[in-house]
TIKOL-507060 format. One line per 8 residues: their letters; for each residue x, y, z of N, C-alpha, C. Coordinates in pm, 1 decimal, decimal comma. Layout:
# residues N
A) X/Y/Z/X/Y/Z/X/Y/Z; ...
//
This chain:
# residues 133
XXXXXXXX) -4418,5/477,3/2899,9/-4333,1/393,9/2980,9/-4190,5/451,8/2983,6; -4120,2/476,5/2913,3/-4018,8/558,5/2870,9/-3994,6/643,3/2958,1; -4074,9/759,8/2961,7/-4075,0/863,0/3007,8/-4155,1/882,6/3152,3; -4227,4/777,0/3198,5/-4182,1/759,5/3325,2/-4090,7/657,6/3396,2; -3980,5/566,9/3345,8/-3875,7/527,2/3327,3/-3773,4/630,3/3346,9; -3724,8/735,3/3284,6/-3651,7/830,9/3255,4/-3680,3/949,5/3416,2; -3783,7/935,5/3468,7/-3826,9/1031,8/3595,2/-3772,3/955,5/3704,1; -3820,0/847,8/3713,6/-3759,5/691,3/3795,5/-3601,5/727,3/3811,8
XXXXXXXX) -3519,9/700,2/3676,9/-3403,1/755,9/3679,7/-3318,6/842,5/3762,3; -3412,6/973,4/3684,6/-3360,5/1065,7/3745,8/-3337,1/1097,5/3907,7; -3479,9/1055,5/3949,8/-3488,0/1026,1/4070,0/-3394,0/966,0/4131,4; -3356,4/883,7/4070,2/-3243,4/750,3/4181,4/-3157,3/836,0/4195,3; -3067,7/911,6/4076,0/-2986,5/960,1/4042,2/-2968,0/1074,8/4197,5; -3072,8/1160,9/4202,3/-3082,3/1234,4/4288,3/-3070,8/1155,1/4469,6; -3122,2/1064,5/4464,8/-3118,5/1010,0/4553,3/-2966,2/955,3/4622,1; -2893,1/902,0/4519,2/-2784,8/846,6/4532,9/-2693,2/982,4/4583,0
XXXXXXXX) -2747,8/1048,8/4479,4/-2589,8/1204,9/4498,8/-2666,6/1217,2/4664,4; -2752,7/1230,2/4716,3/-2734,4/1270,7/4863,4/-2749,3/1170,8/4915,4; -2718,1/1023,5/4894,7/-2707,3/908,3/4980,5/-2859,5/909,8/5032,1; -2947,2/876,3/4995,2/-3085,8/819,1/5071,4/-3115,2/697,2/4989,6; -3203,4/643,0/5083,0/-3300,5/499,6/4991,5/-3425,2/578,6/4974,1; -3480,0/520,0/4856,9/-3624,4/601,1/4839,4/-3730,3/534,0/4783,1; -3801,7/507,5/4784,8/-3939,5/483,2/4701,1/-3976,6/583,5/4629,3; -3992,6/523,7/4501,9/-4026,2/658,9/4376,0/-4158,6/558,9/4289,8
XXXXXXXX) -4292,9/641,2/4279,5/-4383,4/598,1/4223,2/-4377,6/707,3/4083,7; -4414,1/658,9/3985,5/-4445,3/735,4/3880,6/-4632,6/695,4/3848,4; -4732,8/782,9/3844,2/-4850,3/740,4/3811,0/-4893,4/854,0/3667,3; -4976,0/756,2/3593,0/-5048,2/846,4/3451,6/-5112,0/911,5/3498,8; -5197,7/964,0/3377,7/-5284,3/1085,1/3349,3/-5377,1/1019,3/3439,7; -5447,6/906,2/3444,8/-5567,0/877,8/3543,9/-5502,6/855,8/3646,4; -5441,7/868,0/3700,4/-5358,9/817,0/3852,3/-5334,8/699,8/3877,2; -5298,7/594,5/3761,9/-5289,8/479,4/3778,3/-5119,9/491,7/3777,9
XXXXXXXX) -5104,9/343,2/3843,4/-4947,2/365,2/3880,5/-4874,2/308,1/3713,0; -4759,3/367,3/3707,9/-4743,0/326,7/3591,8/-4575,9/266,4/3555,0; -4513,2/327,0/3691,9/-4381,0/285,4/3723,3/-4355,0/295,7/3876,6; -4265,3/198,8/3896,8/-4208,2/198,9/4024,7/-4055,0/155,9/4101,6; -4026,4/227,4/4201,6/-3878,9/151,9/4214,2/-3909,0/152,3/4371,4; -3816,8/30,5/4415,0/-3796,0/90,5/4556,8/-3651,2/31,4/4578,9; -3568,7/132,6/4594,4/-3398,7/125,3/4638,3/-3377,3/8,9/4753,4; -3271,0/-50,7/4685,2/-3218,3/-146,8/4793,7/-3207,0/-86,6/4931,9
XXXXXXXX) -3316,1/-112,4/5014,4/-3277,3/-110,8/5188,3/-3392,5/32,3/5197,5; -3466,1/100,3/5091,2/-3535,2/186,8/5135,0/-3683,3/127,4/5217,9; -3718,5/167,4/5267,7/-3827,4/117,5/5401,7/-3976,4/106,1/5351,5; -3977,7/-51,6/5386,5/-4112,3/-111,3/5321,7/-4212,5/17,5/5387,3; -4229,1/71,5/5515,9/-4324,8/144,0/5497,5/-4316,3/239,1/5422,8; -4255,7/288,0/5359,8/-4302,5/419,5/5264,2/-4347,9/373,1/5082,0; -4364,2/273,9/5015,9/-4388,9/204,0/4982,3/-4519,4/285,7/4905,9; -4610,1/236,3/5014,0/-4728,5/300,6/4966,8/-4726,2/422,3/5022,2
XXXXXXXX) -4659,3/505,6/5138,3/-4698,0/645,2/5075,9/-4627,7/704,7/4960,5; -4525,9/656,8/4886,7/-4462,1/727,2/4756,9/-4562,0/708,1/4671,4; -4651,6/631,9/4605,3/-4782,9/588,5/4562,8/-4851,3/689,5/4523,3; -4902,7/704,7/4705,4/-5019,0/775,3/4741,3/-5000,2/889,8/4727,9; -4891,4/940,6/4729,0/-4777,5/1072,4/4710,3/-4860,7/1113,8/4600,4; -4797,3/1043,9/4475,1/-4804,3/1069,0/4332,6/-4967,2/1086,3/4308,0; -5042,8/1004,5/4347,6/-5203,2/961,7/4312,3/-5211,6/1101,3/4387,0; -5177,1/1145,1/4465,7/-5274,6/1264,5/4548,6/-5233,8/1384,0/4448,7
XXXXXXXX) -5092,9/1388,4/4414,1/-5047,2/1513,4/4329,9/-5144,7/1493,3/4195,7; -5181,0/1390,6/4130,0/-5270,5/1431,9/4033,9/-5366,1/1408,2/4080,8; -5451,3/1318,2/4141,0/-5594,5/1377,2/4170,6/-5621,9/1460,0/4154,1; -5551,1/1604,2/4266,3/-5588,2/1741,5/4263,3/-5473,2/1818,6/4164,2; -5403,7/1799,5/4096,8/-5307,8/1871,8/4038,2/-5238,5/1959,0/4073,4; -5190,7/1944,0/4188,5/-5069,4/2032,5/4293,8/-4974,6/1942,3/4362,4; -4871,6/1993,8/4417,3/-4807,0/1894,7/4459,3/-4866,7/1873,0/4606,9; -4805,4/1783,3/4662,8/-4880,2/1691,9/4771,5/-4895,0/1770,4/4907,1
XXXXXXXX) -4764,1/1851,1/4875,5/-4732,3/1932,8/5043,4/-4836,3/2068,9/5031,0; -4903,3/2088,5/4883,8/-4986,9/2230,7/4916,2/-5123,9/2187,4/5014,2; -5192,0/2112,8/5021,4/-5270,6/2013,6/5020,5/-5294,4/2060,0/5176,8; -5132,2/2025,1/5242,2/-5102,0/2070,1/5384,5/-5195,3/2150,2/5461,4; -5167,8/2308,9/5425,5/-5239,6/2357,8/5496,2/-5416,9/2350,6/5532,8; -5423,9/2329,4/5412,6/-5587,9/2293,5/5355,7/-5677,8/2208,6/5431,2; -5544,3/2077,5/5533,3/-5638,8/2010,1/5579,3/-5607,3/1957,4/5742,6; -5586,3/2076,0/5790,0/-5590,2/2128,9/5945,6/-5705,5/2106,3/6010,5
XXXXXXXX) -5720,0/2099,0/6148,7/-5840,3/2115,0/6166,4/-5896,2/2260,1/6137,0; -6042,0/2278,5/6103,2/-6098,5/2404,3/6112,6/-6070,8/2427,0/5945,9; -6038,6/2390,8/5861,7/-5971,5/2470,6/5784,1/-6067,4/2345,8/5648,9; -6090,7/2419,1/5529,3/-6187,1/2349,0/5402,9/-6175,6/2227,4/5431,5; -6027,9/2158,7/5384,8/-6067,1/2024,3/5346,4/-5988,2/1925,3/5445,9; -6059,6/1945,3/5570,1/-5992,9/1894,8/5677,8/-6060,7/1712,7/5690,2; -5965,2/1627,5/5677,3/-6032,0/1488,1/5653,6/-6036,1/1471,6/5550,2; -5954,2/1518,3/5424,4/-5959,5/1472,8/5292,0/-5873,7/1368,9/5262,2
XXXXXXXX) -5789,3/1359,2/5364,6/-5685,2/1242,5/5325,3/-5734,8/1097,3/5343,4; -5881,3/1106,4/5408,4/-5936,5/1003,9/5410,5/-6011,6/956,1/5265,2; -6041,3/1046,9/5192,5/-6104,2/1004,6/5064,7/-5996,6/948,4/4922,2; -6047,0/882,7/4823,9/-6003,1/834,5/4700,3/-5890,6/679,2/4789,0; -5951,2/617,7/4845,8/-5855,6/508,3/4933,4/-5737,6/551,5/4992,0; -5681,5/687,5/5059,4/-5589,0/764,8/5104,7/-5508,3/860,1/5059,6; -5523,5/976,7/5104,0/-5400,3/1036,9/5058,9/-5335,7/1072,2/5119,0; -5219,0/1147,4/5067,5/-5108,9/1167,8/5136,1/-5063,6/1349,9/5096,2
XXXXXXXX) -5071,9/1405,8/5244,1/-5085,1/1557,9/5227,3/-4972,4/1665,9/5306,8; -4867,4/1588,1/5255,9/-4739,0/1635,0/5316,6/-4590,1/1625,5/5174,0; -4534,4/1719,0/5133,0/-4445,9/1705,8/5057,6/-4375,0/1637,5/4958,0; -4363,3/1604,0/4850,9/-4324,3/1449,8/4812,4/-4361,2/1418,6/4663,4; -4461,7/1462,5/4637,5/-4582,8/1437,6/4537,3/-4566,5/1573,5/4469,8; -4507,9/1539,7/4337,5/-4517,4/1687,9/4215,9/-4622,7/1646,8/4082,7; -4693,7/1680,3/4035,8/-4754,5/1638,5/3888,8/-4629,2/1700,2/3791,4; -4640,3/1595,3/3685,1/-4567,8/1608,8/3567,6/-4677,2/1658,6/3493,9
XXXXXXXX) -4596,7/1789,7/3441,6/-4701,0/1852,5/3322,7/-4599,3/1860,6/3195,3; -4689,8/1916,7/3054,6/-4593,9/1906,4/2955,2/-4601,4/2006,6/2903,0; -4501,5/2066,1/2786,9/-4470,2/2216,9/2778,3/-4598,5/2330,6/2771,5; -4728,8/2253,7/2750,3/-4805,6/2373,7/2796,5/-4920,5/2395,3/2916,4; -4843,8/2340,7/2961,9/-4846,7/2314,1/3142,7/-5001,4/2185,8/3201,9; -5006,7/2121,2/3087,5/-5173,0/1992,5/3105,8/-5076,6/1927,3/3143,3; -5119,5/1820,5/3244,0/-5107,8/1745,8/3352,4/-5085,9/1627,5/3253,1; -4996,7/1513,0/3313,8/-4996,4/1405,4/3252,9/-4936,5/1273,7/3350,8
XXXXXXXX) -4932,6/1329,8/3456,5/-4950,1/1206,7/3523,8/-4867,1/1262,4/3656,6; -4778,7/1208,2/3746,7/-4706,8/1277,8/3882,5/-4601,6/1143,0/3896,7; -4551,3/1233,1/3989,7/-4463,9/1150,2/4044,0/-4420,0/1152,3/4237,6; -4427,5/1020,5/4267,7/-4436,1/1041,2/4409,7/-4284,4/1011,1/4510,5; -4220,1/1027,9/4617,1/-4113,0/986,5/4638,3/-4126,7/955,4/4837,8; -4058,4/876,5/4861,1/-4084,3/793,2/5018,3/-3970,1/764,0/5084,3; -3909,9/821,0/5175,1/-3824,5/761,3/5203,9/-3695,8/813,6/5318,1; -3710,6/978,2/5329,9/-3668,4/1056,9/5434,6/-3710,8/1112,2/5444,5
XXXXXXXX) -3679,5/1254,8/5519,0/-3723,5/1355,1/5551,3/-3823,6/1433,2/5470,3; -3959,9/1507,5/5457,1/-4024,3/1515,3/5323,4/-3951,1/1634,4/5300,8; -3844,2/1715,3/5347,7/-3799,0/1790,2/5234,1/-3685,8/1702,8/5151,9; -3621,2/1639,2/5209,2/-3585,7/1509,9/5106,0/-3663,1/1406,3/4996,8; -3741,5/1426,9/5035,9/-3872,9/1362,2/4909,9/-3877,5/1450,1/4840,5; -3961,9/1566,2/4863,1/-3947,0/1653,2/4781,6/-3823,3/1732,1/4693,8; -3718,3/1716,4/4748,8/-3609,4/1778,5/4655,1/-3559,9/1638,3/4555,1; -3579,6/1509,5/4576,1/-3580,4/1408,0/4493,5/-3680,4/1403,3/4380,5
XXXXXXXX) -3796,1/1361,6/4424,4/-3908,1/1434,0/4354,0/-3921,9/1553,2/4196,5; -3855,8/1636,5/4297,8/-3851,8/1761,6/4196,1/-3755,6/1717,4/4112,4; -3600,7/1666,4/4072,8/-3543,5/1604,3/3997,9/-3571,8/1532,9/3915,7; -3710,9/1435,2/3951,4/-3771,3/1350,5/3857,9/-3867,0/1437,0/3756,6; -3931,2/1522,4/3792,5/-3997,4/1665,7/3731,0/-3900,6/1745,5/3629,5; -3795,8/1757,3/3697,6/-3707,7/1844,6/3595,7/-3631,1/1754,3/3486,5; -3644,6/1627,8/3499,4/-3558,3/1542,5/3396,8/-3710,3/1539,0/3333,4; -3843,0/1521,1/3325,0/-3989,9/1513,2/3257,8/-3988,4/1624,2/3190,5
XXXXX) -3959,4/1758,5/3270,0/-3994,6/1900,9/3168,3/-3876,8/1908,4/3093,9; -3753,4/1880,1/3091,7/-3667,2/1891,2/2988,8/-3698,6/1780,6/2890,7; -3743,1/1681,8/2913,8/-3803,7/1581,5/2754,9/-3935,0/1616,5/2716,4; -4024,0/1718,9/2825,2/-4169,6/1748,6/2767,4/-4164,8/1907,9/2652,6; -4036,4/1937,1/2667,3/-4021,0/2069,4/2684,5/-4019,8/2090,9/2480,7
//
């Protein structure tokens, strides 16, 4: 709890220095959700994709935007975002791993642009690997 508390944080933190509202999910090792925030005035729809963000980055253990190319038409896993009750296969979604790189849960973020998710995101990752470290 702590320590996805402390990602949450960081997150806002990041959020605030570039002025956005955001939805930030933190989920465990099974992809269950395990923390959550959503910033005053950030947008009920993204909600559940910051969530789904996080659940998709550990499902598969990559972040959310690799996922991307993968599911084009024509291309392996085209229609995967329809499986595990949705995912979400666009930027946003990093897994938290710990200093010897096993997975321990992700973190998801909702709320602008997804390279703005993602550079929020990654803040919540880098405040996790400096306490996993």
């Amino acid at each position: 709890m702590d320590q996805a508390q402390m990602v949450l944080e960081a997150s806002v933190r990041k959020a605030r220095e570039l002025n956005l509202l955001m939805n930030i999910a933190v989920v465990d090792v099974g992809g269950n959700l395990k923390s959550f925030t959503r910033m005053d005035g950030a947008w009920l729809g993204s909600i559940d994709i910051a969530i789904k963000k996080a659940r998709t980055a550990r499902l598969f253990d990559m972040a959310s935007g690799e996922l991307g190319p993968l599911v084009q038409p024509g291309q392996p896993l085209y229609h995967i975002e329809f499986s595990n009750q949705g995912l979400i296969t666009f930027p946003g979604g990093i897994p938290l791993k710990d200093g010897n790189g096993q997975v321990l849960g992700a973190v998801g973020v909702s709320g602008s642009t997804v390279d703005n998710d993602q550079v929020v995101a990654e803040a919540g990752v880098s405040a996790f690997s400096a306490m996993a470290a």
